[in-house]
N, C-alpha and C positions, 0 to 999 in steps of 0.2 A: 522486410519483416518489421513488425510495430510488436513494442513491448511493453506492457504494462507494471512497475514498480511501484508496491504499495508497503509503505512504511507503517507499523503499526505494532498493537498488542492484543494480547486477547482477554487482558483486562479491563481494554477502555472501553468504554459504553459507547463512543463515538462511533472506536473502530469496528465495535461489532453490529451497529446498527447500520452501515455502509456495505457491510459484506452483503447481506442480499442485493444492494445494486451493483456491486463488484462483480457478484456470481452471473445476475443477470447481462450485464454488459458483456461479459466471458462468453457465456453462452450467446450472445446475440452475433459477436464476432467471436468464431473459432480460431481463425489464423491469430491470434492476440495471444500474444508469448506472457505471460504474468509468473511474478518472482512477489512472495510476501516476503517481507523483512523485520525480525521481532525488534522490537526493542531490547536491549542489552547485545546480542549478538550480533547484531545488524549497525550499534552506535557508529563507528568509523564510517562505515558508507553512508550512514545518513547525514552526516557531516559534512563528508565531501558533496553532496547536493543541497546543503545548507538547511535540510528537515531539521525540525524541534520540534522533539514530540510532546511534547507538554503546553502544545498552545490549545491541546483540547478537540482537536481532530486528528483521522488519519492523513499524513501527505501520499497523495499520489504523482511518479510522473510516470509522464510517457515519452517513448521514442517512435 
């Protein structure tokens, strides 16, 4: 199983200009498990992956 983890908000202009290639990458591979992670609710886990979300993009990982 491959999973897509994308940290972000839906007030950063970064992160909303990456979601149509988020959406399109989704759609190009179906089996692609994807989990979005807001900011504030999500801070603990994006710590433990070492994301900082104020460097002005969304982080994405993968497994």
């Amino acid at each position: 199983m491959l999973a897509l983890l994308e940290f972000g908000t839906d007030w950063c202009g970064f992160c909303l200009a990456s979601a149509p290639i988020v959406t399109k990458a989704l759609a190009a591979h179906p089996a692609l498990k994807h989990l979005k992670v807001e900011d504030g609710s999500g801070r603990a886990l994006g710590r433990s992956f070492k994301v900082k979300l104020c460097v002005g993009s969304p982080s994405i990982c993968h497994f």
